[in-house]
PDB file of N, CA, C and O in Angstrom:
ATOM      1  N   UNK A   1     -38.614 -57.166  -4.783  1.00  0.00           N
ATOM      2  CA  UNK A   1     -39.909 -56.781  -4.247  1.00  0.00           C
ATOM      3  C   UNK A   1     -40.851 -56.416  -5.373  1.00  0.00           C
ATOM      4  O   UNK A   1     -40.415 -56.294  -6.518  1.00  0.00           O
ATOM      5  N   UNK A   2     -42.355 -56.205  -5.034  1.00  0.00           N
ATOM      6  CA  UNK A   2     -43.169 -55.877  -6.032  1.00  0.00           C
ATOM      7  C   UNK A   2     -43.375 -54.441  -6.239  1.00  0.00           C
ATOM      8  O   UNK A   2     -42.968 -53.753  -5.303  1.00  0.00           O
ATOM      9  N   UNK A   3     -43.948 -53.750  -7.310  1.00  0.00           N
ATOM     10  CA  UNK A   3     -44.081 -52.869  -7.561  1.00  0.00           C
ATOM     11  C   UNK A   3     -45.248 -52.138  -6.716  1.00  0.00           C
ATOM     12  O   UNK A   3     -45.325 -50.914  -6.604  1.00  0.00           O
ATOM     13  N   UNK A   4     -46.312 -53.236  -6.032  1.00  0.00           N
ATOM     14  CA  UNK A   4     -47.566 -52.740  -5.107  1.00  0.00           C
ATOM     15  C   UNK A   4     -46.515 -51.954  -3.857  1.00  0.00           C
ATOM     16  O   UNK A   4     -46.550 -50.847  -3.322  1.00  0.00           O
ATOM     17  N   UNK A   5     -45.582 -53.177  -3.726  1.00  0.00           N
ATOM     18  CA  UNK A   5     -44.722 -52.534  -2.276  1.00  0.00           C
ATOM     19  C   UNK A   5     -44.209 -51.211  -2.803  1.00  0.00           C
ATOM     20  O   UNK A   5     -44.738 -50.218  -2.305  1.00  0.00           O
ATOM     21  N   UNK A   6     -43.312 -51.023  -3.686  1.00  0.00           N
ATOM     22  CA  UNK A   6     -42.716 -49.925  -3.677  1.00  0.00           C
ATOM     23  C   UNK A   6     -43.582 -48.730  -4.297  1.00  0.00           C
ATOM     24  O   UNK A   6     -42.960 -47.740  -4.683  1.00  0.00           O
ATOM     25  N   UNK A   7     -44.703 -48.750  -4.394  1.00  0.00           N
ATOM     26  CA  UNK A   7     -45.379 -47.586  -4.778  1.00  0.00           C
ATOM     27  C   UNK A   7     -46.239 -46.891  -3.644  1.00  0.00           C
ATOM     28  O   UNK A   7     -46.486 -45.720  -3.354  1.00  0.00           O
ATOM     29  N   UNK A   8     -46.730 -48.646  -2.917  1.00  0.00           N
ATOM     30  CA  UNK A   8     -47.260 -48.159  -1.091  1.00  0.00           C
ATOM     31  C   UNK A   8     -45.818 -47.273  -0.377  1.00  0.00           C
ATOM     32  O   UNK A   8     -46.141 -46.117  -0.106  1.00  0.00           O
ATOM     33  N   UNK A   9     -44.797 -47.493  -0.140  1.00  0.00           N
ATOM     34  CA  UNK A   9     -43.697 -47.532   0.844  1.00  0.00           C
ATOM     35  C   UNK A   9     -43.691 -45.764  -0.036  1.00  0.00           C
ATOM     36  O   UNK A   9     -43.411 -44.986   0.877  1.00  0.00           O
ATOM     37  N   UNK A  10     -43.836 -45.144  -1.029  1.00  0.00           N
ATOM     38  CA  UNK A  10     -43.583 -44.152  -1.337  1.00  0.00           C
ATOM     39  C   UNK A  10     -44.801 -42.811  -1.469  1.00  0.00           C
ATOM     40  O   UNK A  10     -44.803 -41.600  -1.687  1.00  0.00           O
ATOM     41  N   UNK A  11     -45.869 -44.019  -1.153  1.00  0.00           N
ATOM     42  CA  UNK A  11     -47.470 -43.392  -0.690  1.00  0.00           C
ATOM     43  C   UNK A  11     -46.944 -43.043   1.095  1.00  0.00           C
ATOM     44  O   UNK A  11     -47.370 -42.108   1.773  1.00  0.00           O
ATOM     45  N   UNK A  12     -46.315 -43.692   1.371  1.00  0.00           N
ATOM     46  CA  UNK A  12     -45.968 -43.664   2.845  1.00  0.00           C
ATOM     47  C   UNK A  12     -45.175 -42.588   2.757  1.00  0.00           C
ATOM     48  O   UNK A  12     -45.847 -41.644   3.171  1.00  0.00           O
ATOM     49  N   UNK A  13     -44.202 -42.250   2.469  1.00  0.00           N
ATOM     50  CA  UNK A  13     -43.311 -41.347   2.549  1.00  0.00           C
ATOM     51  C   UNK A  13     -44.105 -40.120   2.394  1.00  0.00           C
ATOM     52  O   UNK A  13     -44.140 -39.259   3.274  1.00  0.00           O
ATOM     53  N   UNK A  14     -44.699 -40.039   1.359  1.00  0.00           N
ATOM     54  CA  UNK A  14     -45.103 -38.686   0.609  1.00  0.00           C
ATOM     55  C   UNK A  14     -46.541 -38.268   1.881  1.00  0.00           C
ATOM     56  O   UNK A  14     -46.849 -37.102   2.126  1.00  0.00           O
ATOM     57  N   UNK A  15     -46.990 -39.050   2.301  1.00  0.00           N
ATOM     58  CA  UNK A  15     -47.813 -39.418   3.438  1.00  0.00           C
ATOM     59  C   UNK A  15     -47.649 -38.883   4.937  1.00  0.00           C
ATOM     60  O   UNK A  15     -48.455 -38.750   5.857  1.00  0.00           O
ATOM     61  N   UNK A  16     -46.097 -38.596   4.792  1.00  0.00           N
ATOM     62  CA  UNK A  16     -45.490 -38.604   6.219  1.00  0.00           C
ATOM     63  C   UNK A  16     -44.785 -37.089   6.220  1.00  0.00           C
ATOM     64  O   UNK A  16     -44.653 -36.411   7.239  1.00  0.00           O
ATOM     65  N   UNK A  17     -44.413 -36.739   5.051  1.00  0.00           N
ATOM     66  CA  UNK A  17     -43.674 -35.614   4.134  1.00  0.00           C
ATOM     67  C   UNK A  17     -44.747 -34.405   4.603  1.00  0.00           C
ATOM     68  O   UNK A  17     -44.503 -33.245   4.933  1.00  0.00           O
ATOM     69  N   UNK A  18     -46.170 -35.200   4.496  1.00  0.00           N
ATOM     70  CA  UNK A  18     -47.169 -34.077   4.141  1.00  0.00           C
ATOM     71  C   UNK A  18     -48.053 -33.820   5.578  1.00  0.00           C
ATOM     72  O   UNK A  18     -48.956 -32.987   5.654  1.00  0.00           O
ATOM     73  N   UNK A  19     -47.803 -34.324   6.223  1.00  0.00           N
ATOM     74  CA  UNK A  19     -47.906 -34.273   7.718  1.00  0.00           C
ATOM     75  C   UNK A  19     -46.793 -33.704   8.657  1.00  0.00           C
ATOM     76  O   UNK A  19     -47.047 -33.559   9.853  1.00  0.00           O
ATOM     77  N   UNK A  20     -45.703 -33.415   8.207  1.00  0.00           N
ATOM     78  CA  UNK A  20     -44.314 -32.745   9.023  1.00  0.00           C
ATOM     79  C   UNK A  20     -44.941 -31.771   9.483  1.00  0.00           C
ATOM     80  O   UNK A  20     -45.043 -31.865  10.706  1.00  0.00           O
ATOM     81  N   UNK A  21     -45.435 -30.826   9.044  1.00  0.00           N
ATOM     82  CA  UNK A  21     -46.189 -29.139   8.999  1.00  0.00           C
ATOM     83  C   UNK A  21     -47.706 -29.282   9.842  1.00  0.00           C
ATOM     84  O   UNK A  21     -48.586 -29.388   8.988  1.00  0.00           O
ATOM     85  N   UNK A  22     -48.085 -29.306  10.751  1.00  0.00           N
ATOM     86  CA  UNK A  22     -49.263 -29.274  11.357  1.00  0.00           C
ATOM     87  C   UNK A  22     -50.329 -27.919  10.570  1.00  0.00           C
ATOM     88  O   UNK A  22     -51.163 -27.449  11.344  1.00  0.00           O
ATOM     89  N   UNK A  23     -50.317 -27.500   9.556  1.00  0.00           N
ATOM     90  CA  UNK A  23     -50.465 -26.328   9.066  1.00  0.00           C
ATOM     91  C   UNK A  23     -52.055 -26.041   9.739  1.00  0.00           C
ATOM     92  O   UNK A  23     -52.408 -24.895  10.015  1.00  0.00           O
ATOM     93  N   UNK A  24     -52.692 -26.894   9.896  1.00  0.00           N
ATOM     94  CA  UNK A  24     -54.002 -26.444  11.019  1.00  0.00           C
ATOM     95  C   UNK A  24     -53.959 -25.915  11.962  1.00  0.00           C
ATOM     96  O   UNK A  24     -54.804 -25.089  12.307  1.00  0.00           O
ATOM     97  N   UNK A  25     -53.097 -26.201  12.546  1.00  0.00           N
ATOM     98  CA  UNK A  25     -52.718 -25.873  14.163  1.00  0.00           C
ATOM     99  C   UNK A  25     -51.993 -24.790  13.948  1.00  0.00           C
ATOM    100  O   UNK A  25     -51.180 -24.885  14.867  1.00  0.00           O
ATOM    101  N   UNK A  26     -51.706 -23.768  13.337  1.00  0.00           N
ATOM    102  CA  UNK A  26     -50.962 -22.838  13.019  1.00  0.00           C
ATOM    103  C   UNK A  26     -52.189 -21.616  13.935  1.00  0.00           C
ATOM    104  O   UNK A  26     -53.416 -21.701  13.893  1.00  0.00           O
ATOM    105  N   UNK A  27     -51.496 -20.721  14.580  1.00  0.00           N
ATOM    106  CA  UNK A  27     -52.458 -19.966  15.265  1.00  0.00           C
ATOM    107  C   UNK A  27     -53.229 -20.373  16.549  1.00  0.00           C
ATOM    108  O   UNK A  27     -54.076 -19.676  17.108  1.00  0.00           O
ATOM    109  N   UNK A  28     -52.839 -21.525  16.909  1.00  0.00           N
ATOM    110  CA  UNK A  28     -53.424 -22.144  18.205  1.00  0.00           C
ATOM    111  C   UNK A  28     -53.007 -22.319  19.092  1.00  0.00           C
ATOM    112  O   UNK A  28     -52.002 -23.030  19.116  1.00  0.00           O
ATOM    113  N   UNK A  29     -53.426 -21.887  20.065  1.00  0.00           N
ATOM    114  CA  UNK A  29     -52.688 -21.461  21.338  1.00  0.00           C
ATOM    115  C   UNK A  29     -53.294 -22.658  22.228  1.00  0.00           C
ATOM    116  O   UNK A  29     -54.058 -22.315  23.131  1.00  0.00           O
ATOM    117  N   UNK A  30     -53.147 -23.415  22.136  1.00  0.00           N
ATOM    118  CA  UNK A  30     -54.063 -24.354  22.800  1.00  0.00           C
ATOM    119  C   UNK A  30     -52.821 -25.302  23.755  1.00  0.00           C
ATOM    120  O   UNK A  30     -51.862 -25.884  23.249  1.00  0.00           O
ATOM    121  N   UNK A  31     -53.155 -25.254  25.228  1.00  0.00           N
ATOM    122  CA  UNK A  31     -51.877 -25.664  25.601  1.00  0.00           C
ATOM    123  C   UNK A  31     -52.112 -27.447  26.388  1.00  0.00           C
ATOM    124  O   UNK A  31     -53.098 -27.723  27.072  1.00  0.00           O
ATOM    125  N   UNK A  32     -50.947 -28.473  26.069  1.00  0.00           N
ATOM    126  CA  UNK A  32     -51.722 -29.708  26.854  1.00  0.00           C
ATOM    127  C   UNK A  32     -50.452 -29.628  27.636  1.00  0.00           C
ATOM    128  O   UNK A  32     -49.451 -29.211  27.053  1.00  0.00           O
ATOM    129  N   UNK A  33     -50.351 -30.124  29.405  1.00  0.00           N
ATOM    130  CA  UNK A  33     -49.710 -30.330  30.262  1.00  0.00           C
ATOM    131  C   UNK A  33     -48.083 -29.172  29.819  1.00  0.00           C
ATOM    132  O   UNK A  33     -46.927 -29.549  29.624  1.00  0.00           O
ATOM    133  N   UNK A  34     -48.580 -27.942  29.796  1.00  0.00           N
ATOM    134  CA  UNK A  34     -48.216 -27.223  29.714  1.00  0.00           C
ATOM    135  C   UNK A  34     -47.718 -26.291  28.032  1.00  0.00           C
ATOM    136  O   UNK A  34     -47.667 -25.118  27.660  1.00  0.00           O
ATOM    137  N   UNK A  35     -47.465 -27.526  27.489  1.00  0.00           N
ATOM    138  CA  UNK A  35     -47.156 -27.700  26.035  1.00  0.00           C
ATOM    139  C   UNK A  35     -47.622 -27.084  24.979  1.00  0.00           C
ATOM    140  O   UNK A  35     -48.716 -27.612  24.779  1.00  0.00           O
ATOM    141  N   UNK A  36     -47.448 -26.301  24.204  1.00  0.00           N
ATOM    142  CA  UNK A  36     -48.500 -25.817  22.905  1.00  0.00           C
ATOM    143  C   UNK A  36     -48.642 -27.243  22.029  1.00  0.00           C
ATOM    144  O   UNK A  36     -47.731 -28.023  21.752  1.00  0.00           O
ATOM    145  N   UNK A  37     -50.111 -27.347  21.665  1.00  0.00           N
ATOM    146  CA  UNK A  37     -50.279 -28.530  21.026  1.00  0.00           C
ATOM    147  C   UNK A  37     -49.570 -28.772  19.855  1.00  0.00           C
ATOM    148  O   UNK A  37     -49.193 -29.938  19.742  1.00  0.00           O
ATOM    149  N   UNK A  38     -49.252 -27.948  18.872  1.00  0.00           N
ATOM    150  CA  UNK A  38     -48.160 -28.123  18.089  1.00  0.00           C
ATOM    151  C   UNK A  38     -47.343 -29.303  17.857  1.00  0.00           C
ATOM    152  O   UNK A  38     -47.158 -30.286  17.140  1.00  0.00           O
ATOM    153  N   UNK A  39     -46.681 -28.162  19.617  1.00  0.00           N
ATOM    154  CA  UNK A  39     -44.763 -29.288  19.726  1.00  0.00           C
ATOM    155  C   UNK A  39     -45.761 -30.883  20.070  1.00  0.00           C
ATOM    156  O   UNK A  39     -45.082 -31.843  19.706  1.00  0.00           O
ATOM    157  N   UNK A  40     -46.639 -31.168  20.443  1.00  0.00           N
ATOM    158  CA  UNK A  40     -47.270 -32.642  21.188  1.00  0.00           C
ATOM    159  C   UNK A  40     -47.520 -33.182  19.082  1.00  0.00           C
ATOM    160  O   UNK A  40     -47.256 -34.345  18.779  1.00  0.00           O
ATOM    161  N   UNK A  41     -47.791 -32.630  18.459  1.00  0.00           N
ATOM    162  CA  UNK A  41     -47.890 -32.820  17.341  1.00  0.00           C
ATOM    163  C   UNK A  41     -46.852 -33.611  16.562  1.00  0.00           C
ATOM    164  O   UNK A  41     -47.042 -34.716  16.055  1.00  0.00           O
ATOM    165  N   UNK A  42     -45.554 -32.791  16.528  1.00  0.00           N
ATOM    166  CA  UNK A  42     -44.100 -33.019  16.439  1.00  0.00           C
ATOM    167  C   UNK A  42     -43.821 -34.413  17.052  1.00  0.00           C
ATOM    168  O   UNK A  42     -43.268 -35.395  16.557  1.00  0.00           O
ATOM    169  N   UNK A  43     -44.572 -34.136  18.742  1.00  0.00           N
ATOM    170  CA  UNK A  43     -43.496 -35.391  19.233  1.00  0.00           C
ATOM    171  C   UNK A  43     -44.053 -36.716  18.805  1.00  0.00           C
ATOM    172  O   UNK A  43     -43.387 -37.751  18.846  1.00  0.00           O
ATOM    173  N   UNK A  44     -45.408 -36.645  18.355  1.00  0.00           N
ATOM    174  CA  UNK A  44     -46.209 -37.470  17.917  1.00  0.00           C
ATOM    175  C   UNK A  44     -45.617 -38.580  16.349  1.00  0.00           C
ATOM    176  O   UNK A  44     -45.409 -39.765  16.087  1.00  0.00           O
ATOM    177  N   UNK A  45     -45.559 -37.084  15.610  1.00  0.00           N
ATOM    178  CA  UNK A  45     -45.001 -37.381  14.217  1.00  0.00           C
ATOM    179  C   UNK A  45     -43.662 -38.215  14.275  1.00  0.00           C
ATOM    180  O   UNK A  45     -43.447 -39.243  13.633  1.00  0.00           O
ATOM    181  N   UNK A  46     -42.573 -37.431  15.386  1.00  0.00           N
ATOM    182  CA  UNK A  46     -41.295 -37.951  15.420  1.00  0.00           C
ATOM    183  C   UNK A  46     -41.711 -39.373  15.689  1.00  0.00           C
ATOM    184  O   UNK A  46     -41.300 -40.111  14.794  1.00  0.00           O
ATOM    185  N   UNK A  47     -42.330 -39.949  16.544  1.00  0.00           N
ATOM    186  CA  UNK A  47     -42.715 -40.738  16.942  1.00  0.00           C
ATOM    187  C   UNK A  47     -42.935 -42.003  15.753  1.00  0.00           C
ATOM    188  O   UNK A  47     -42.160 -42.903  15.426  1.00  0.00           O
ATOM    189  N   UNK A  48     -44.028 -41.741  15.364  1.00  0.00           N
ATOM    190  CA  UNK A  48     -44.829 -42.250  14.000  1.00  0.00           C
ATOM    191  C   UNK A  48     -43.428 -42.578  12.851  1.00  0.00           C
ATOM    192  O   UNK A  48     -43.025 -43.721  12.636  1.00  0.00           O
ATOM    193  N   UNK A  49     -42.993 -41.675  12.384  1.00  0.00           N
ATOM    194  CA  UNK A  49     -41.792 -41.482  11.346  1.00  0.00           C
ATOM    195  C   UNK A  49     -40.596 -42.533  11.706  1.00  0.00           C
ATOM    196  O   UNK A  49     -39.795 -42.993  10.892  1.00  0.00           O
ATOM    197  N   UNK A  50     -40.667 -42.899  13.526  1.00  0.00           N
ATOM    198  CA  UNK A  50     -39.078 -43.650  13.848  1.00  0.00           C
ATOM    199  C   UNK A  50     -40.284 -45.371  13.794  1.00  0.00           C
ATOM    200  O   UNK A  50     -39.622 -46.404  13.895  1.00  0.00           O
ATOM    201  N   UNK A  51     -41.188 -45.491  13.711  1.00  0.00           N
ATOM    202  CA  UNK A  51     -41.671 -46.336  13.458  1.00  0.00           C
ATOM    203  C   UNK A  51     -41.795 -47.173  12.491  1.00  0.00           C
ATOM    204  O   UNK A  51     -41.657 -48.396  12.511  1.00  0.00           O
ATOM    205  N   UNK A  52     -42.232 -46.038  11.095  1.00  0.00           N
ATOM    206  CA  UNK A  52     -42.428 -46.416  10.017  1.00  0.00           C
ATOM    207  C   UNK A  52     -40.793 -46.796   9.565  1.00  0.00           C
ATOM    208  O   UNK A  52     -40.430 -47.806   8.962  1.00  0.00           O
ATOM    209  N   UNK A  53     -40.109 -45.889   9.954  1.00  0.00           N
ATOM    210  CA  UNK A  53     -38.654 -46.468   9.242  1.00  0.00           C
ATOM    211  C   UNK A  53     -37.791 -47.186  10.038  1.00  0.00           C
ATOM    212  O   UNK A  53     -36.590 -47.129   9.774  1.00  0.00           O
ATOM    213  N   UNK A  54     -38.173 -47.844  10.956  1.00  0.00           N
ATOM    214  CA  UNK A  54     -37.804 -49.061  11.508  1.00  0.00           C
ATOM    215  C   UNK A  54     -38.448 -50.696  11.024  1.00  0.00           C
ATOM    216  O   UNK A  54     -38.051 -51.845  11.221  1.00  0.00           O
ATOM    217  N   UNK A  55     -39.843 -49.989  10.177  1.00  0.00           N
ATOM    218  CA  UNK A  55     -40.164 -51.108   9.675  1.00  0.00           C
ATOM    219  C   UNK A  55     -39.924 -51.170   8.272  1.00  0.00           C
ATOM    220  O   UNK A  55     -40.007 -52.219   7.633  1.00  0.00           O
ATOM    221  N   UNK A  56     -39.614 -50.018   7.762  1.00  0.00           N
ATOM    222  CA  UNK A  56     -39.554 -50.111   6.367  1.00  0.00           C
ATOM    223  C   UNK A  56     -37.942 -50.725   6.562  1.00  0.00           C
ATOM    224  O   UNK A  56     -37.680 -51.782   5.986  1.00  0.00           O
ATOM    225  N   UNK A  57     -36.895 -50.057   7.365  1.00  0.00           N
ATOM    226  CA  UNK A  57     -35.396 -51.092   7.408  1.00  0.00           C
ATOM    227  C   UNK A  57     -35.362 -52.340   7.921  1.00  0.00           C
ATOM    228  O   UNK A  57     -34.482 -53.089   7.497  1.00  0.00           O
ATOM    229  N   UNK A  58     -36.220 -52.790   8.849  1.00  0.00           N
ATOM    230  CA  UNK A  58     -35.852 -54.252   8.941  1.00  0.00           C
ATOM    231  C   UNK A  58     -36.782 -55.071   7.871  1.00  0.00           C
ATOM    232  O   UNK A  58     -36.292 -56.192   8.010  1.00  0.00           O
ATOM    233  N   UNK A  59     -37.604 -55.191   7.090  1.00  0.00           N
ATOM    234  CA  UNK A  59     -38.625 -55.491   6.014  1.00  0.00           C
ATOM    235  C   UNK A  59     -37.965 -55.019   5.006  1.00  0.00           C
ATOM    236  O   UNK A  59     -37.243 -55.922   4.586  1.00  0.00           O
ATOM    237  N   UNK A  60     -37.771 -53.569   4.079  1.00  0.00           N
ATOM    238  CA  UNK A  60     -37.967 -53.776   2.782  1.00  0.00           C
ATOM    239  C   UNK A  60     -37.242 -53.057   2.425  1.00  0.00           C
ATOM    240  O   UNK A  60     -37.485 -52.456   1.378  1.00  0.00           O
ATOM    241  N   UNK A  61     -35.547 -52.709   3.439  1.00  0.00           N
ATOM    242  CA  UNK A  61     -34.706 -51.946   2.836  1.00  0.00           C
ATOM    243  C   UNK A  61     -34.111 -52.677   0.885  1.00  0.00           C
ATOM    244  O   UNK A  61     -33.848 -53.734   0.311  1.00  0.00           O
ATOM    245  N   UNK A  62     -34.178 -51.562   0.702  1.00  0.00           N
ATOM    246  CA  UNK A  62     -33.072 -51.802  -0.524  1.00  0.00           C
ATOM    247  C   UNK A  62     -34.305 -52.173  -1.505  1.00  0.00           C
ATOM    248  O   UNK A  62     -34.179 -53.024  -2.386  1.00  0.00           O
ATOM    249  N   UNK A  63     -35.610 -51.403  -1.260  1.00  0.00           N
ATOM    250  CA  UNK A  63     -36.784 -51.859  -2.355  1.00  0.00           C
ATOM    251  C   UNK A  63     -36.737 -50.805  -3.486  1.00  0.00           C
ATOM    252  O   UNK A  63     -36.753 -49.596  -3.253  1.00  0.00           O
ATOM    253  N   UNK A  64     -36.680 -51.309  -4.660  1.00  0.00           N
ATOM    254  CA  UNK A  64     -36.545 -51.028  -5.759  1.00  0.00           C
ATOM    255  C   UNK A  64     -35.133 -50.140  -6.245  1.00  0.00           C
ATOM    256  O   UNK A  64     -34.878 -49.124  -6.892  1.00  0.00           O
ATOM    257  N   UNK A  65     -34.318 -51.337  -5.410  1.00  0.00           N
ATOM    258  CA  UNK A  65     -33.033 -51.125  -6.238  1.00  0.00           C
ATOM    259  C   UNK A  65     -32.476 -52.770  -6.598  1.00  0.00           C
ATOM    260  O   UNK A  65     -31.965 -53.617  -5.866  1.00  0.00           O
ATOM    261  N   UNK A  66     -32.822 -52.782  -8.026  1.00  0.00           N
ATOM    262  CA  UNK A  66     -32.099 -53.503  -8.631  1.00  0.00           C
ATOM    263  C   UNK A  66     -31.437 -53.678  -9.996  1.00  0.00           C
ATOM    264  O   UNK A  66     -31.387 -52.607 -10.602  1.00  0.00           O
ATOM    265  N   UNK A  67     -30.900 -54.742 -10.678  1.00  0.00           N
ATOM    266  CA  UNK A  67     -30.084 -54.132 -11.521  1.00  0.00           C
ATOM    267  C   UNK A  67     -30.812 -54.287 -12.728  1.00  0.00           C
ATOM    268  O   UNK A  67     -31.984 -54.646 -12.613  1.00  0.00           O
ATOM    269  N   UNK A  68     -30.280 -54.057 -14.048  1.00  0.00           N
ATOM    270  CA  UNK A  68     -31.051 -53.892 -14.993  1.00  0.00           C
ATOM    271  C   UNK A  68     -31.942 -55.470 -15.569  1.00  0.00           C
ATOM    272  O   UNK A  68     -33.047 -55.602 -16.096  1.00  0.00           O
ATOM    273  N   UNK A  69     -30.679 -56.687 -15.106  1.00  0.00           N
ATOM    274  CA  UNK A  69     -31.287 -58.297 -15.266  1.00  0.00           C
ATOM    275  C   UNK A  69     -32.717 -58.201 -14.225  1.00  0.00           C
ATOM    276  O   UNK A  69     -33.640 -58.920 -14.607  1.00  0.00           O
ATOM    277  N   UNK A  70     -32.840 -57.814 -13.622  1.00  0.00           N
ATOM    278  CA  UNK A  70     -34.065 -58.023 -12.676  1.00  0.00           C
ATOM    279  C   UNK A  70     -33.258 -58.275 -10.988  1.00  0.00           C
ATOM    280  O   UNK A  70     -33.916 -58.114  -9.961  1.00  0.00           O
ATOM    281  N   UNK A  71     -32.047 -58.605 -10.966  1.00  0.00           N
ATOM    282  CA  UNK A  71     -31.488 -59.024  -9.709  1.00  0.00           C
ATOM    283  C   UNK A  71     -31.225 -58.283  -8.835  1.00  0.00           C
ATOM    284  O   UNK A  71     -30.895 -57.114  -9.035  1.00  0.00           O
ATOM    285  N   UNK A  72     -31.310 -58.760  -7.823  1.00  0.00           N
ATOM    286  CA  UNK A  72     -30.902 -57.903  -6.276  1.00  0.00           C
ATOM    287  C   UNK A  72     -29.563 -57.695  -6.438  1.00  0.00           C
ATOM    288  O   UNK A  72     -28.837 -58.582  -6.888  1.00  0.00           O
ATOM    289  N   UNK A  73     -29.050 -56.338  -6.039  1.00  0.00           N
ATOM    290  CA  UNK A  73     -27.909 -56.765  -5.441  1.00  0.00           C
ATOM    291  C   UNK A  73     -27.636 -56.761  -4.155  1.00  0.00           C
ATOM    292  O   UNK A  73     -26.814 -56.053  -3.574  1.00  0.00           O
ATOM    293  N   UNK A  74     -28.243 -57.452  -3.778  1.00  0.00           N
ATOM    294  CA  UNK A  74     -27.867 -57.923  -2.678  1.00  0.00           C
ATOM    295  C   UNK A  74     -26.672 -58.273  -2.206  1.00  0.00           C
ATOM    296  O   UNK A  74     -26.311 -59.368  -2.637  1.00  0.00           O
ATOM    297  N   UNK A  75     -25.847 -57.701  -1.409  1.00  0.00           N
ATOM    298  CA  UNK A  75     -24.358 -58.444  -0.798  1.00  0.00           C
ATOM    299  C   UNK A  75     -24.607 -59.759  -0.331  1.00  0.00           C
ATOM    300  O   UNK A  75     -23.870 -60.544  -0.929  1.00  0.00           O
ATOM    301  N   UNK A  76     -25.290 -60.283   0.433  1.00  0.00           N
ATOM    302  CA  UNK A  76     -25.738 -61.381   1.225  1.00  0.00           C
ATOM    303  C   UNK A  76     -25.780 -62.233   0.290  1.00  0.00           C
ATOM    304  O   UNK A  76     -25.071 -63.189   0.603  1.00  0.00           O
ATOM    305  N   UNK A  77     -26.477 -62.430  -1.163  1.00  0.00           N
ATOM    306  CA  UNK A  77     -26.398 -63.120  -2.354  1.00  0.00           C
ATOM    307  C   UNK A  77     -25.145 -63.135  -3.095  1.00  0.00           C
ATOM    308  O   UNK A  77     -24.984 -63.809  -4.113  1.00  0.00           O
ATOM    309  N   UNK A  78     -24.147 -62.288  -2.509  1.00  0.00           N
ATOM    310  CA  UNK A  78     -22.786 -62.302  -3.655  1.00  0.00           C
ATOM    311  C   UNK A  78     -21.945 -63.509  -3.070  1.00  0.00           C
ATOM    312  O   UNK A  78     -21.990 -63.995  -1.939  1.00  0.00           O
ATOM    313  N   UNK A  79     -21.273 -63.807  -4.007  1.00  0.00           N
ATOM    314  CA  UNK A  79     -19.495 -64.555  -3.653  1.00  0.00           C
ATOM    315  C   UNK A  79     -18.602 -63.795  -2.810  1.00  0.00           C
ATOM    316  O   UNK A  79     -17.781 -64.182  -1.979  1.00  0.00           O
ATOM    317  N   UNK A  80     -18.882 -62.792  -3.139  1.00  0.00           N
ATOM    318  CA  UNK A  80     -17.259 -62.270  -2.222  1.00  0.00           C
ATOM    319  C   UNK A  80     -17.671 -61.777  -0.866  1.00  0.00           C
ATOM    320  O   UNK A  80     -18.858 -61.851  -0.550  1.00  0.00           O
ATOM    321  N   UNK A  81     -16.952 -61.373  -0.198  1.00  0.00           N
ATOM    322  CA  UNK A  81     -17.465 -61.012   1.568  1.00  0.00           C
ATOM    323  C   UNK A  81     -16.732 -59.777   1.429  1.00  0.00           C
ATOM    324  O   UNK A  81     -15.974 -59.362   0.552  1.00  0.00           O
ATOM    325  N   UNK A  82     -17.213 -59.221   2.686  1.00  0.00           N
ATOM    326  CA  UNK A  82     -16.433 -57.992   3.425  1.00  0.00           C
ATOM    327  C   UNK A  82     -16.192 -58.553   4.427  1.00  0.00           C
ATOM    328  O   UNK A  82     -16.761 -59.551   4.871  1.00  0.00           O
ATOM    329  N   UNK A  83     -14.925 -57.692   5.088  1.00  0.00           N
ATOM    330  CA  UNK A  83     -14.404 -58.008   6.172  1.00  0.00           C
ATOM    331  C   UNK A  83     -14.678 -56.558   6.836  1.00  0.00           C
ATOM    332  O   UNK A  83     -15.138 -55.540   6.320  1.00  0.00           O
ATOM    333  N   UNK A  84     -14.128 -56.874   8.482  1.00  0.00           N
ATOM    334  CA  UNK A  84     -14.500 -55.791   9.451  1.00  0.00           C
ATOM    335  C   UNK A  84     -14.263 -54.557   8.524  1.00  0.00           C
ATOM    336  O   UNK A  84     -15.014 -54.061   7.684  1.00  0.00           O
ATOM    337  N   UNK A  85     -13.516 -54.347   8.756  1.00  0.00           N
ATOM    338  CA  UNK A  85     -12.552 -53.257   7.773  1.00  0.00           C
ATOM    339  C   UNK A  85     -13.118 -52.467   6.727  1.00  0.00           C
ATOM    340  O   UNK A  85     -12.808 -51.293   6.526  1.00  0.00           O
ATOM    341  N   UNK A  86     -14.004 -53.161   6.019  1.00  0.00           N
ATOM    342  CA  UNK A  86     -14.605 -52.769   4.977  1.00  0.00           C
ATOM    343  C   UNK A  86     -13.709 -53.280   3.483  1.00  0.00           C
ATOM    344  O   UNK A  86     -14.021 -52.815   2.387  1.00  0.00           O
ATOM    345  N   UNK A  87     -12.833 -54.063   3.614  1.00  0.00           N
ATOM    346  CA  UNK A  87     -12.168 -54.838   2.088  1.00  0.00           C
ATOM    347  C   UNK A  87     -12.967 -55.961   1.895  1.00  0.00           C
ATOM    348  O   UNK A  87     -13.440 -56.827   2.630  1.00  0.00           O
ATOM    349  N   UNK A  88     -12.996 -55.641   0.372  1.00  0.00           N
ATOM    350  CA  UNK A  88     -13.429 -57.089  -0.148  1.00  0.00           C
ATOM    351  C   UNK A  88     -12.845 -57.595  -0.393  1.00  0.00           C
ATOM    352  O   UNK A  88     -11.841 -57.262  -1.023  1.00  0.00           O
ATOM    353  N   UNK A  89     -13.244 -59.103   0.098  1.00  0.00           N
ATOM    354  CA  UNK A  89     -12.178 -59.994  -0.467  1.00  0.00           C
ATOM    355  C   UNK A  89     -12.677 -60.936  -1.569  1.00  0.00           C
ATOM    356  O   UNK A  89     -11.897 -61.718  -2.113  1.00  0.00           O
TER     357      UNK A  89
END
């Protein structure tokens, strides 16, 4: 992968890191369908967070790990297999 990706994907993180904490809403009693807006905050974020890392794992797991030649290591690119089990053969 490129270095644009893995510096966005960690703008994302740090992005998402810094949003956990509603720190505005701290002191607000403000209630929706019974709820303190807060927790609607949370369920929001949880929300957002199972998104982003559903797309960051099916797209761009395993970004910026590679070896010192420049190569993936990718299993899928190797010779040898795994079996159920977890042995290589």
């Amino acid at each position: 992968m490129s270095r644009p990706a893995l510096w966005g994907w960690i703008a994302v993180a740090i992005g998402l890191s810094a949003l956990t904490i509603p720190w505005f809403l701290w002191g607000d009693a403000t209630l929706v369908a019974g709820v303190p807006l807060w927790l609607w905050w949370h369920v929001g974020w949880m929300g957002l967070a199972s998104l982003v890392f559903w797309l960051f794992a099916r797209r761009f797991w395993g970004l910026g790990i590679e070896s010192a030649d420049g190569s993936s290591d990718d299993p899928s690119r190797s010779a040898s297999r795994v079996d159920a089990g977890g042995e290589r053969r």
